[in-house]
PDB file of N, CA, C and O in Angstrom:
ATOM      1  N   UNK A   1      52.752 -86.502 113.445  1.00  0.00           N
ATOM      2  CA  UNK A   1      53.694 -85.624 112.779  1.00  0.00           C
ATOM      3  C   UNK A   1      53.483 -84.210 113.332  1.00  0.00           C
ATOM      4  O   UNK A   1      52.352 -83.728 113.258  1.00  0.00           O
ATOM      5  N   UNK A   2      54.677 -83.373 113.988  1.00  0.00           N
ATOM      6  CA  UNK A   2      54.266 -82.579 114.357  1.00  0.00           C
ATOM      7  C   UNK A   2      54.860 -81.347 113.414  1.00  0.00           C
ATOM      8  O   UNK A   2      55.554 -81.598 112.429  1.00  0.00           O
ATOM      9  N   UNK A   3      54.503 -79.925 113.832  1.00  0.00           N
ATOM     10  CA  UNK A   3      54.975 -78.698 112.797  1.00  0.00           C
ATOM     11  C   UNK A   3      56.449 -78.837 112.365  1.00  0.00           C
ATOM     12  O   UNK A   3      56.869 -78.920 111.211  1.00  0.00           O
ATOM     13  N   UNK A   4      57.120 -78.845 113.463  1.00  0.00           N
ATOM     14  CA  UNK A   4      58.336 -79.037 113.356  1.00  0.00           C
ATOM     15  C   UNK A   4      58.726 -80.042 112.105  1.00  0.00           C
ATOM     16  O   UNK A   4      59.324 -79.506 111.172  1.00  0.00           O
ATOM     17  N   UNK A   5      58.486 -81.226 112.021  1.00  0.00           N
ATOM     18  CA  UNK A   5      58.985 -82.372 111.530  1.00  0.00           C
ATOM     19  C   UNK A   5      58.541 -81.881 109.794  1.00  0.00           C
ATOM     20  O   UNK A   5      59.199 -81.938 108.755  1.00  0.00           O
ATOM     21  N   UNK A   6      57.189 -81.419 110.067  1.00  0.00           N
ATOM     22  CA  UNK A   6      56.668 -80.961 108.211  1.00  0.00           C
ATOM     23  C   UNK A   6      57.248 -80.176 107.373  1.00  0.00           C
ATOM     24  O   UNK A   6      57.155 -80.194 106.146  1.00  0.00           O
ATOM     25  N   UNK A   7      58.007 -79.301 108.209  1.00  0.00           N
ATOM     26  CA  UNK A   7      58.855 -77.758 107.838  1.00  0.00           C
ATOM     27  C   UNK A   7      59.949 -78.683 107.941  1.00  0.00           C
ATOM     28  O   UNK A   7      60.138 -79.031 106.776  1.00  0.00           O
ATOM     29  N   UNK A   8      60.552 -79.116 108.473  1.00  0.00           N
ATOM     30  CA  UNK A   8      62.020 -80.089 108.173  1.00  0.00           C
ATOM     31  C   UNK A   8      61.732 -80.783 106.573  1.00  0.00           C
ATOM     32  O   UNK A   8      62.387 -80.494 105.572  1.00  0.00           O
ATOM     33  N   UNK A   9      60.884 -81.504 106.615  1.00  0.00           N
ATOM     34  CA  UNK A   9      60.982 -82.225 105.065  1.00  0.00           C
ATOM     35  C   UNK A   9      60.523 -81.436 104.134  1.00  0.00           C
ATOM     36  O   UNK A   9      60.651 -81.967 103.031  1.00  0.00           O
ATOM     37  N   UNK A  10      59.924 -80.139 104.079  1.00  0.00           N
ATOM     38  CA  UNK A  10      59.625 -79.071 103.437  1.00  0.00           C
ATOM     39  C   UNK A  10      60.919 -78.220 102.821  1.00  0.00           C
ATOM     40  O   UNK A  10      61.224 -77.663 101.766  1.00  0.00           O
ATOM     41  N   UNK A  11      61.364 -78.413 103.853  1.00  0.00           N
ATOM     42  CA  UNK A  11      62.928 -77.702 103.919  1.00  0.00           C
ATOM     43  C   UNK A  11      63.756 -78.382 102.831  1.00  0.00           C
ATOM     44  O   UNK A  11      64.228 -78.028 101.750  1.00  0.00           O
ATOM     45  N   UNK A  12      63.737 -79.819 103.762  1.00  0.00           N
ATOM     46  CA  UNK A  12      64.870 -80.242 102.025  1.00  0.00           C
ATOM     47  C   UNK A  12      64.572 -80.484 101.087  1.00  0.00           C
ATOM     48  O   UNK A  12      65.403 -80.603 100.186  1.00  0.00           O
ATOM     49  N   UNK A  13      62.910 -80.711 100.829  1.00  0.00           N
ATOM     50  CA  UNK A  13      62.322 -80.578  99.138  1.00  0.00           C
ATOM     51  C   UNK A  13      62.997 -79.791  98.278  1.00  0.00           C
ATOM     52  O   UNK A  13      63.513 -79.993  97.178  1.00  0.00           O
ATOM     53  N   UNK A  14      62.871 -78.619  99.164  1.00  0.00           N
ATOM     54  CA  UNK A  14      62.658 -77.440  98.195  1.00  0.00           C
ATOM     55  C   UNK A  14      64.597 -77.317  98.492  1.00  0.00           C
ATOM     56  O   UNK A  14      65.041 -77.173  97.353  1.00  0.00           O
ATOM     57  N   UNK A  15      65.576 -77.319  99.299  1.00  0.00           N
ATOM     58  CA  UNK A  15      66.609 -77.292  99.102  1.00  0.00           C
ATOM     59  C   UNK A  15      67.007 -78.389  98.036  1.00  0.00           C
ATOM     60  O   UNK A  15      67.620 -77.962  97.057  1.00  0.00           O
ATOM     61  N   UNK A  16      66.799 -79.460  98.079  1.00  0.00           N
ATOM     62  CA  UNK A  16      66.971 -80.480  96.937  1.00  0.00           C
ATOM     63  C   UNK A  16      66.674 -79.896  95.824  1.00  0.00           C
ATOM     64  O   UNK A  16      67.681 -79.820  95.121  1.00  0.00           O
ATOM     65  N   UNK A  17      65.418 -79.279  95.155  1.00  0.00           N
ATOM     66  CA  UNK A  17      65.131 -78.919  94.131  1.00  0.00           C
ATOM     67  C   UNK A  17      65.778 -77.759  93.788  1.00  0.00           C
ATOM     68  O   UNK A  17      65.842 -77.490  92.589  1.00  0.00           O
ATOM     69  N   UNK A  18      66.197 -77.125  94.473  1.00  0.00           N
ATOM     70  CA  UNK A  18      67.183 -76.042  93.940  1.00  0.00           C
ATOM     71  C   UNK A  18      68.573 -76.403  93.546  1.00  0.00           C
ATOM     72  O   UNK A  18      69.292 -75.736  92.802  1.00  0.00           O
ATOM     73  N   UNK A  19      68.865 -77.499  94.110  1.00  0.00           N
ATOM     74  CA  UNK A  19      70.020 -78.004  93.882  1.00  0.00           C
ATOM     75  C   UNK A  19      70.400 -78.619  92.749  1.00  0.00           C
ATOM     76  O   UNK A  19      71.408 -78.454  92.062  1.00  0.00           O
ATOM     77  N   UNK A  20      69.102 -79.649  92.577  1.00  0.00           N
ATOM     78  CA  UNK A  20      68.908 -80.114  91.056  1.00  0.00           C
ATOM     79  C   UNK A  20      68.919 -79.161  89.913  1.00  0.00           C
ATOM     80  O   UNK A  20      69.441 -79.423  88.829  1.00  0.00           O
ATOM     81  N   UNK A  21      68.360 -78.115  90.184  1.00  0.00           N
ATOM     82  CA  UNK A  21      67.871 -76.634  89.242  1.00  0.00           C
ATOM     83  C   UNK A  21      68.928 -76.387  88.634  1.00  0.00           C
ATOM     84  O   UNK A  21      69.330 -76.653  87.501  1.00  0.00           O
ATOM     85  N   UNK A  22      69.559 -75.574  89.936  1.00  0.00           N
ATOM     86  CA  UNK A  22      70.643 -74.884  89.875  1.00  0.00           C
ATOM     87  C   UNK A  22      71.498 -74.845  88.737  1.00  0.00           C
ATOM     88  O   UNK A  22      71.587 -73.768  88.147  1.00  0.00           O
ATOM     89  N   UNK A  23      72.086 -75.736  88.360  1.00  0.00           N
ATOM     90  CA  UNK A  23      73.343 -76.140  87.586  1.00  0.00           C
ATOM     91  C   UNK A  23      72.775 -75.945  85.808  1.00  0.00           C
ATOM     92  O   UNK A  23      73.498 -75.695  84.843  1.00  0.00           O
ATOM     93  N   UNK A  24      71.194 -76.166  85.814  1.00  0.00           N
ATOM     94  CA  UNK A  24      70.782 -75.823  84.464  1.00  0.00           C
ATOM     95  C   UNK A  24      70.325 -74.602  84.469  1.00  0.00           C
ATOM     96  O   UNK A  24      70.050 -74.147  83.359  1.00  0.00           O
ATOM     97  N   UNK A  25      70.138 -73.844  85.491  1.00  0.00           N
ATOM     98  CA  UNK A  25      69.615 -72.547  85.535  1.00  0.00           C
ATOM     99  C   UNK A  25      70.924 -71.598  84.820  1.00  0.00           C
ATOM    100  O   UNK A  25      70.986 -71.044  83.722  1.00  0.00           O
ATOM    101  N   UNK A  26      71.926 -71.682  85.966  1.00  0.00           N
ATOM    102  CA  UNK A  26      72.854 -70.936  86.036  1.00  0.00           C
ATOM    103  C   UNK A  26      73.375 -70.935  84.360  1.00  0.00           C
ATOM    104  O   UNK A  26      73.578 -69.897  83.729  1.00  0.00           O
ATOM    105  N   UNK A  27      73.559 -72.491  83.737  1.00  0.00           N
ATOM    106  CA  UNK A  27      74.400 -72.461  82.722  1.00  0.00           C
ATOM    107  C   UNK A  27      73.381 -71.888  81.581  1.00  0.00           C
ATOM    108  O   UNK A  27      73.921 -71.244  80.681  1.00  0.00           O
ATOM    109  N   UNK A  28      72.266 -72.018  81.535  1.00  0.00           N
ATOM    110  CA  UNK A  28      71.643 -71.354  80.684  1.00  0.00           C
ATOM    111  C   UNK A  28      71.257 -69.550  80.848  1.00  0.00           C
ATOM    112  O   UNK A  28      70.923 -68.775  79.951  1.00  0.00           O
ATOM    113  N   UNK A  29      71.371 -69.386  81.723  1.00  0.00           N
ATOM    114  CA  UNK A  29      71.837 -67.994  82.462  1.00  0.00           C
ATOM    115  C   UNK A  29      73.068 -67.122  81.456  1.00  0.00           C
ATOM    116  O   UNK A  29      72.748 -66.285  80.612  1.00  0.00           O
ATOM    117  N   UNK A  30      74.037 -67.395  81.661  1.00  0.00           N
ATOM    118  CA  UNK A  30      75.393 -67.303  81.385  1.00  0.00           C
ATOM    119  C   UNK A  30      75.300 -67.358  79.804  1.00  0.00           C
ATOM    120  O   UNK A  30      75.621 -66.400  79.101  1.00  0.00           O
ATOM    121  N   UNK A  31      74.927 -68.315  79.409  1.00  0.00           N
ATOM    122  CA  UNK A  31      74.886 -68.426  77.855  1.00  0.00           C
ATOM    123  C   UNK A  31      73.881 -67.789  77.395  1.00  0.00           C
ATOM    124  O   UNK A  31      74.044 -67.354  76.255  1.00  0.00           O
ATOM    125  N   UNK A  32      72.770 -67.553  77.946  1.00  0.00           N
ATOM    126  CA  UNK A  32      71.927 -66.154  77.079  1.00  0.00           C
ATOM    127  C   UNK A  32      72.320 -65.039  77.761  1.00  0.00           C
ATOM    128  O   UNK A  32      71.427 -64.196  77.848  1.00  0.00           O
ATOM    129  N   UNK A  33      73.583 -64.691  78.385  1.00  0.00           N
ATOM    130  CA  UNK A  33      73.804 -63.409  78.302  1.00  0.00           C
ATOM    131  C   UNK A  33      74.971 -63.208  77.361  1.00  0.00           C
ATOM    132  O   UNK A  33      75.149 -62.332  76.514  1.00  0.00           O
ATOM    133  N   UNK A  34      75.815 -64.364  77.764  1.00  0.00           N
ATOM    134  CA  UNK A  34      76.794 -64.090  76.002  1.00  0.00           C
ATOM    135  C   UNK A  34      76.283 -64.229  74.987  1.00  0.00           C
ATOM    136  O   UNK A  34      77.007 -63.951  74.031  1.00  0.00           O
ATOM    137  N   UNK A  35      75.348 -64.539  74.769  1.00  0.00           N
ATOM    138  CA  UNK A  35      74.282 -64.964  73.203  1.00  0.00           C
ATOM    139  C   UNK A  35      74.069 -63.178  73.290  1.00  0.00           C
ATOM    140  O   UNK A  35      74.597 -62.415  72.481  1.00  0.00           O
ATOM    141  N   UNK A  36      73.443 -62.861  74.109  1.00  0.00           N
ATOM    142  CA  UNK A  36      72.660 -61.544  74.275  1.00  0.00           C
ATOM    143  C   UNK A  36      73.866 -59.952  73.978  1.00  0.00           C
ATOM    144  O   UNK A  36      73.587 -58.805  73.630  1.00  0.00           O
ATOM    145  N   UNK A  37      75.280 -60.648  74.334  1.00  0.00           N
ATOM    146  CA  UNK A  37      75.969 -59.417  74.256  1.00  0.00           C
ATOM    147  C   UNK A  37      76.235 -59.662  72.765  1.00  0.00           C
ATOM    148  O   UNK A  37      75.825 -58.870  71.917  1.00  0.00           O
ATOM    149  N   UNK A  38      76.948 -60.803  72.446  1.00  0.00           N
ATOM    150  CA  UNK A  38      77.073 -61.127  70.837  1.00  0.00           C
ATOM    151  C   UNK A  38      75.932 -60.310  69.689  1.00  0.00           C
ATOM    152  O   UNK A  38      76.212 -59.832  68.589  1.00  0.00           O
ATOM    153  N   UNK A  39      74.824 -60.345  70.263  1.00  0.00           N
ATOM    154  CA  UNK A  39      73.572 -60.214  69.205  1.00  0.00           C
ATOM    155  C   UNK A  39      73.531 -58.434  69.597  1.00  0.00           C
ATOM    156  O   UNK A  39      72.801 -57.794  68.840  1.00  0.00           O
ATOM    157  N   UNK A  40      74.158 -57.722  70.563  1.00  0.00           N
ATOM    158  CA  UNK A  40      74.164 -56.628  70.164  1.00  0.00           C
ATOM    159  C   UNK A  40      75.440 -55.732  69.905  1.00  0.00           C
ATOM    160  O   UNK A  40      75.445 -54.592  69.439  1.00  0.00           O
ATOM    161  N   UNK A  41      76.424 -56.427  70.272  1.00  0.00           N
ATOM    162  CA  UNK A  41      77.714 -56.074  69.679  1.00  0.00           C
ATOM    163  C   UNK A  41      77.565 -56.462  68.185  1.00  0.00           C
ATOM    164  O   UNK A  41      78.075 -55.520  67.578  1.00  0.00           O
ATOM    165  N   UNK A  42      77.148 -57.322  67.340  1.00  0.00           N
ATOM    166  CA  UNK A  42      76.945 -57.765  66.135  1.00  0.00           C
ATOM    167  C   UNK A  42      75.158 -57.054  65.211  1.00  0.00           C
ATOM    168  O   UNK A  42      74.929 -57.056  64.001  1.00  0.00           O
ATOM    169  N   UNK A  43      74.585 -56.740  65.913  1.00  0.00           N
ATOM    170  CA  UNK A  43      73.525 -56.785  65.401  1.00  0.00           C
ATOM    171  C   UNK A  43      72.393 -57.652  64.822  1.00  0.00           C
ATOM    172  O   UNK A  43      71.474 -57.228  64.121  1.00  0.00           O
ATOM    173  N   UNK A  44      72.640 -59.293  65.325  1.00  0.00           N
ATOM    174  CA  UNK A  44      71.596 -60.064  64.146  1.00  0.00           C
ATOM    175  C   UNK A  44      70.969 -60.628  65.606  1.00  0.00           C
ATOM    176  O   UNK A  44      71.142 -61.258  66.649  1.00  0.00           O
ATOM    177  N   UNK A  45      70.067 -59.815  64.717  1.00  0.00           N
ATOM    178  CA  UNK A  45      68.698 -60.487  66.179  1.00  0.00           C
ATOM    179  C   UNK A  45      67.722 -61.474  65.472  1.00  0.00           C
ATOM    180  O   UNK A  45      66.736 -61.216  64.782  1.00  0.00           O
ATOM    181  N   UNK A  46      68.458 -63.122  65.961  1.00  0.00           N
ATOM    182  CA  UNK A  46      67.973 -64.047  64.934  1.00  0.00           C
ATOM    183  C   UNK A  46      67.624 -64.853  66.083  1.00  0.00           C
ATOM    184  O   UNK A  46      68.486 -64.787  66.959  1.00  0.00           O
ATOM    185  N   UNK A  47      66.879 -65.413  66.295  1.00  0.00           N
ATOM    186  CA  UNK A  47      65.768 -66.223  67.500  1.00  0.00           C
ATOM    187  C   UNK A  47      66.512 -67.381  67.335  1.00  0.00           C
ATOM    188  O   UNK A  47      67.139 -67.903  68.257  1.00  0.00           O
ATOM    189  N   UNK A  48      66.473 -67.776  66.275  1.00  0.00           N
ATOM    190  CA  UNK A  48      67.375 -69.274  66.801  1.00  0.00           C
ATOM    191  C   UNK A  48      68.702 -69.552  67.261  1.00  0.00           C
ATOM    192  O   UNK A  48      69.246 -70.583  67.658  1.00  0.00           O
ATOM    193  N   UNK A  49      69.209 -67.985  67.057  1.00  0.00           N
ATOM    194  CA  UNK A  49      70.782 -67.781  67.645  1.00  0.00           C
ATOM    195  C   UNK A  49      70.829 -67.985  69.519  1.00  0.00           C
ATOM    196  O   UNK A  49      71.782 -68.106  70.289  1.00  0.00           O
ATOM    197  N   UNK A  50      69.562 -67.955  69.713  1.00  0.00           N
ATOM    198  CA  UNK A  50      69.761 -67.829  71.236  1.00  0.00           C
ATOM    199  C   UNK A  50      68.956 -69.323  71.690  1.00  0.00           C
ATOM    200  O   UNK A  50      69.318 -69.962  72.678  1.00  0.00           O
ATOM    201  N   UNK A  51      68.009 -69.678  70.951  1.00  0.00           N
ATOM    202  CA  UNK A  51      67.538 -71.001  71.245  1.00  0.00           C
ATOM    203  C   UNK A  51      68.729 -72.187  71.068  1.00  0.00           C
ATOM    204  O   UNK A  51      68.588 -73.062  71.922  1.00  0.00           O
ATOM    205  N   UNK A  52      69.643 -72.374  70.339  1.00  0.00           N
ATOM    206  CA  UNK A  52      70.036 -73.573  69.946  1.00  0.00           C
ATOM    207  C   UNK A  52      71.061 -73.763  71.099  1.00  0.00           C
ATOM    208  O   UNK A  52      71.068 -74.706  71.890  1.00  0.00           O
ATOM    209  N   UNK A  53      71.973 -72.656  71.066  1.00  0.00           N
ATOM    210  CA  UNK A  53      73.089 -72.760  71.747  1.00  0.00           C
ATOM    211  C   UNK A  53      72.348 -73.192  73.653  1.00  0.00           C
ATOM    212  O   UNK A  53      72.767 -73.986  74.495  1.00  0.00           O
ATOM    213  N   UNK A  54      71.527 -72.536  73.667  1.00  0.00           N
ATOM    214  CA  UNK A  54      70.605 -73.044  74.999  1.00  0.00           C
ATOM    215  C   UNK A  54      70.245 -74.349  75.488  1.00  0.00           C
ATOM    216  O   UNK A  54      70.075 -74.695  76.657  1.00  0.00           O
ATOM    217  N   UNK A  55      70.114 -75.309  73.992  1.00  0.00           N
ATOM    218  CA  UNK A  55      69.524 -76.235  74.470  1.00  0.00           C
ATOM    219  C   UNK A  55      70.209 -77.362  74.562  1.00  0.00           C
ATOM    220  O   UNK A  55      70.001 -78.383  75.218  1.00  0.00           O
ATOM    221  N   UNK A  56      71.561 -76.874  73.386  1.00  0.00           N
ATOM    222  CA  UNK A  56      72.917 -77.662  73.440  1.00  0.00           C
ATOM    223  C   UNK A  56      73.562 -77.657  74.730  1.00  0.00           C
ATOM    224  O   UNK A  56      74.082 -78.621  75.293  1.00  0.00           O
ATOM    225  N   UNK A  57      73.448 -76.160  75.242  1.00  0.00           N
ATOM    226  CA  UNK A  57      74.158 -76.148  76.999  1.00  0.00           C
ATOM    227  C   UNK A  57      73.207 -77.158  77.451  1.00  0.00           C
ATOM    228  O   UNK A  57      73.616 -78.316  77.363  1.00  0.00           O
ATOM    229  N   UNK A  58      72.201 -77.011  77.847  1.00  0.00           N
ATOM    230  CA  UNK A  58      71.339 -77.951  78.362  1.00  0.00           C
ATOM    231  C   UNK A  58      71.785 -79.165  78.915  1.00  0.00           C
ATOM    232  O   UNK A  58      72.105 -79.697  79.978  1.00  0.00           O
ATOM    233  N   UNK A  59      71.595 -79.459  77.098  1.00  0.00           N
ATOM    234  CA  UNK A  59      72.215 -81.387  76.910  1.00  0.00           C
ATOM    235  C   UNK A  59      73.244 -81.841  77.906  1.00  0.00           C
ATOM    236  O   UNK A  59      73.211 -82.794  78.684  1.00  0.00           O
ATOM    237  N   UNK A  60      74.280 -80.816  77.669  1.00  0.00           N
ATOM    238  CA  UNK A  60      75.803 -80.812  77.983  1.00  0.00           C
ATOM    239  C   UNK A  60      75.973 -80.953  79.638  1.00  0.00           C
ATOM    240  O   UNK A  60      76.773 -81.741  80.142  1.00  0.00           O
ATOM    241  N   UNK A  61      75.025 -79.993  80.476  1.00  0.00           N
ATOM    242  CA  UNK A  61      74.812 -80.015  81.619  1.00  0.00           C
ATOM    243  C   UNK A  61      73.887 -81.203  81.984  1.00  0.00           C
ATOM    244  O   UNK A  61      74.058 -81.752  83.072  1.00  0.00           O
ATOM    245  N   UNK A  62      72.834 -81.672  81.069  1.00  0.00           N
ATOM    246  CA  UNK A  62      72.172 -83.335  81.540  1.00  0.00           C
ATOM    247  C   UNK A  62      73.429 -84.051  81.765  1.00  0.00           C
ATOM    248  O   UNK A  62      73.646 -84.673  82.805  1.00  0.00           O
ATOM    249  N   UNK A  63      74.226 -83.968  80.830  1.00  0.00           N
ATOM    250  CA  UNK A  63      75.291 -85.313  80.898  1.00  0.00           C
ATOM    251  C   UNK A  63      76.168 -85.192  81.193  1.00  0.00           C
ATOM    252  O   UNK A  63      76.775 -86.255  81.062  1.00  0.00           O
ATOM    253  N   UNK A  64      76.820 -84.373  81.627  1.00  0.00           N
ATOM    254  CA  UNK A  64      77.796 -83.672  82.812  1.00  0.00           C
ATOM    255  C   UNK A  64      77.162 -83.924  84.326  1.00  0.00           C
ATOM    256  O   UNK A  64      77.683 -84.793  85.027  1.00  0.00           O
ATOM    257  N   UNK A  65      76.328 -83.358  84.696  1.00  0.00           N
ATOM    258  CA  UNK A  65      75.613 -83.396  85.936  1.00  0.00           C
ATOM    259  C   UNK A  65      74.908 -83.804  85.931  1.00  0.00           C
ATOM    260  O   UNK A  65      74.274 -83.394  86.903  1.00  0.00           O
ATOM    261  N   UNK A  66      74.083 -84.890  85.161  1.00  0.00           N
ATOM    262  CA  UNK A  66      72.922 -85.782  85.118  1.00  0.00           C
ATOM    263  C   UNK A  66      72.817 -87.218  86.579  1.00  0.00           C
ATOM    264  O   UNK A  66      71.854 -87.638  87.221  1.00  0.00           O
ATOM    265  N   UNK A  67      74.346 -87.591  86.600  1.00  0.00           N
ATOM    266  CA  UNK A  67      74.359 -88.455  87.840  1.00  0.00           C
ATOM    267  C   UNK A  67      73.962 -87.866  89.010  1.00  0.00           C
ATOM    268  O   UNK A  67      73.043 -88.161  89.774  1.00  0.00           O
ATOM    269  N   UNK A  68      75.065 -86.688  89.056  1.00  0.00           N
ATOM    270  CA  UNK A  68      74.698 -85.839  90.435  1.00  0.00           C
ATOM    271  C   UNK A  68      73.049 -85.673  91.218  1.00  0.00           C
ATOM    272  O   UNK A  68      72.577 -85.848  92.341  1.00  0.00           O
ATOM    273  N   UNK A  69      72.499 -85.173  89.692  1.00  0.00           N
ATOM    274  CA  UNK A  69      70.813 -84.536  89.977  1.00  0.00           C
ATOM    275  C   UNK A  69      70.264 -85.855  90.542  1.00  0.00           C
ATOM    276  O   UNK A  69      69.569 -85.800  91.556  1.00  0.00           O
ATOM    277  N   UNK A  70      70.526 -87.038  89.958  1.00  0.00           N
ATOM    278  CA  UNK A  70      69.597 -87.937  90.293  1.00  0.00           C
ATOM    279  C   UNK A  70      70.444 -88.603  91.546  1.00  0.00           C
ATOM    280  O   UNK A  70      70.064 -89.742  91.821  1.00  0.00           O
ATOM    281  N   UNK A  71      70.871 -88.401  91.865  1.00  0.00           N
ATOM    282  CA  UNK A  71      71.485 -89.172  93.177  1.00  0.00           C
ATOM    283  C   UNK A  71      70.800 -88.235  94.310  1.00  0.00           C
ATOM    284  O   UNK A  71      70.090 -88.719  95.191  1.00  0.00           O
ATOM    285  N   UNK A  72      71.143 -86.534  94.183  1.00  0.00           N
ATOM    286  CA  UNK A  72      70.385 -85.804  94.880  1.00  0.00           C
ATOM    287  C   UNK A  72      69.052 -86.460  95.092  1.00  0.00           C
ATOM    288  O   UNK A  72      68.725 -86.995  96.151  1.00  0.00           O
ATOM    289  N   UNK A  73      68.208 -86.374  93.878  1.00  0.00           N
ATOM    290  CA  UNK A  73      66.630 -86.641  94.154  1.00  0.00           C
ATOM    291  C   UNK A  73      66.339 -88.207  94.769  1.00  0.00           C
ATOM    292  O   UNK A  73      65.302 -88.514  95.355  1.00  0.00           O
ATOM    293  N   UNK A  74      67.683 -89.293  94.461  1.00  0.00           N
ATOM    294  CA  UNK A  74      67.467 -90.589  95.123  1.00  0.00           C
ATOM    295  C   UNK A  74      67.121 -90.249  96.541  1.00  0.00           C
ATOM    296  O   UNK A  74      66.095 -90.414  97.201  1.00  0.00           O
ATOM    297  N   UNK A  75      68.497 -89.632  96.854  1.00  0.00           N
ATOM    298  CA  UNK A  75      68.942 -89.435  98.788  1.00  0.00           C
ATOM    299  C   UNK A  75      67.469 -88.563  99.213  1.00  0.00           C
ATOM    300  O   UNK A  75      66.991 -88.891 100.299  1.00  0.00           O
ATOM    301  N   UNK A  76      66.931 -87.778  98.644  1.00  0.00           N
ATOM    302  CA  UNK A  76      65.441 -86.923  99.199  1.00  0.00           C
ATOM    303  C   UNK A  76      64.677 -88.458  99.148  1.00  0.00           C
ATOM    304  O   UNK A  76      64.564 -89.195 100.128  1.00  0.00           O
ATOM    305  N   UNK A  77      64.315 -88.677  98.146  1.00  0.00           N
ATOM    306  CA  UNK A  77      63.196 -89.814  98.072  1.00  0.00           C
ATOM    307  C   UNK A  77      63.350 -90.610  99.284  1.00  0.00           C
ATOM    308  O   UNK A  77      62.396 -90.798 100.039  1.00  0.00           O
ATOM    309  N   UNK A  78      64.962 -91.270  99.584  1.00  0.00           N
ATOM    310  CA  UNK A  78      65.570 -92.249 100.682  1.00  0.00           C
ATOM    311  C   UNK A  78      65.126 -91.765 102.001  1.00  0.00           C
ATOM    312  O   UNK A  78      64.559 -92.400 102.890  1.00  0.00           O
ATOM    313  N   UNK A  79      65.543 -90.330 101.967  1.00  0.00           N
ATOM    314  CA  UNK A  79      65.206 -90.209 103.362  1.00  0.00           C
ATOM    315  C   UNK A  79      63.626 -89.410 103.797  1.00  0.00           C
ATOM    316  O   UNK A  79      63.345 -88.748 104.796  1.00  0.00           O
ATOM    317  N   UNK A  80      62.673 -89.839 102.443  1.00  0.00           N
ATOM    318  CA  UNK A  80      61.230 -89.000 102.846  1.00  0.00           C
ATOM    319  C   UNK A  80      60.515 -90.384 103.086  1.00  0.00           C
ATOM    320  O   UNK A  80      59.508 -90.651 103.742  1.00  0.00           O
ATOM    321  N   UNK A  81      61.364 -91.179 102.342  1.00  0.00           N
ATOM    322  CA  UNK A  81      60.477 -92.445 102.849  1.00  0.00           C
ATOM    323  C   UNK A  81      60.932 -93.089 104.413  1.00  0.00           C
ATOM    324  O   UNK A  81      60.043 -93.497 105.161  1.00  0.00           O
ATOM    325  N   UNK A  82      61.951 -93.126 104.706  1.00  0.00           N
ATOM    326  CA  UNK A  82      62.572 -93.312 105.802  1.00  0.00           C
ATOM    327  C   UNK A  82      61.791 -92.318 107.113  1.00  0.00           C
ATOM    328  O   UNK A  82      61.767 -92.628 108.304  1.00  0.00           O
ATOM    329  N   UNK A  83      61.335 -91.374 106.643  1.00  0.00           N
ATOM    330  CA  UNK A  83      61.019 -90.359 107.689  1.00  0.00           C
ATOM    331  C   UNK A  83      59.766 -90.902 107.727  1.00  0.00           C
ATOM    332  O   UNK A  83      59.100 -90.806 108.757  1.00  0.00           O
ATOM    333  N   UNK A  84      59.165 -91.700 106.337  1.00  0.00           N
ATOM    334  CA  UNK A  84      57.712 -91.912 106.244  1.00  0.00           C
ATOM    335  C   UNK A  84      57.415 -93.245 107.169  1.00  0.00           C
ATOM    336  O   UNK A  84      56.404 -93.340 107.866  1.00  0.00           O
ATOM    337  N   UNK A  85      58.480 -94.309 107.076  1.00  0.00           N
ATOM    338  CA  UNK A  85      58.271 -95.320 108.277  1.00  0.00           C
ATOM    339  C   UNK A  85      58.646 -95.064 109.661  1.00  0.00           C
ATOM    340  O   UNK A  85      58.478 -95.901 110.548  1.00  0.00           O
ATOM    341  N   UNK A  86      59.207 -93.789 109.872  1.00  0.00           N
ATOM    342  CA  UNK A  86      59.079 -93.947 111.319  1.00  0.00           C
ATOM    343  C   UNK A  86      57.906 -93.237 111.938  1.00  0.00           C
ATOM    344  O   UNK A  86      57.985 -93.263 113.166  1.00  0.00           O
ATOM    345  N   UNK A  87      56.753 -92.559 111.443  1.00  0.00           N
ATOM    346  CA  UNK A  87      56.069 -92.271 111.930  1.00  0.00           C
ATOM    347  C   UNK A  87      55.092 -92.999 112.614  1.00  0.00           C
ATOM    348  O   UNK A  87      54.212 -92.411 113.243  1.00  0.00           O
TER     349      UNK A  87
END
C-alpha cells in the first residue's frame, strides 16, 4: 500500500462522513437559530424550548434521509473492502 492509495481511502472516509453528517447538522443548525430568534423576539428562555423541537428535527431527518446515509456508508464499506482485496 503505498502513500498515495492511504490518502485516497482517507479521503473518502472522511468525505463520506460528512456527507452522512451533513443533513443532521445543517437541519439542526437552522432550527436552533429559529428556536434562538423566537426566544429573543419573545423572551422565554426555557431549555426545553430548544431541546425538543431539535430532536423532533432529528427524527424527521433519520427518516427522511435515513436510506440515503446508509447506502452512503454501504458504498464506503463496498469499496474499502474491495480496495482491501486487491492489495
Amino acid at each position: 500500500m503505498d502513500t498515495d492509495f492511504a490518502i485516497r481511502l482517507m479521503t473518502d472516509a472522511l468525505f463520506a462522513s460528512v456527507k452522512i453528517a451533513a443533513p443532521i447538522l445543517l437541519a439542526t443548525l437552522v432550527i436552533g437559530l429559529v428556536i434562538s430568534i423566537v426566544q429573543v423576539v419573545t423572551q422565554v428562555q426555557e431549555m426545553t424550548l430548544t431541546f425538543v423541537p431539535k430532536l423532533v428535527v432529528v427524527v424527521v431527518v433519520l427518516v427522511v434521509c435515513g436510506a440515503w446515509m446508509l447506502s452512503v456508508a454501504v458504498e464506503l464499506a463496498r469499496r474499502m473492502f474491495e480496495a482491501a482485496a486487491g492489495l
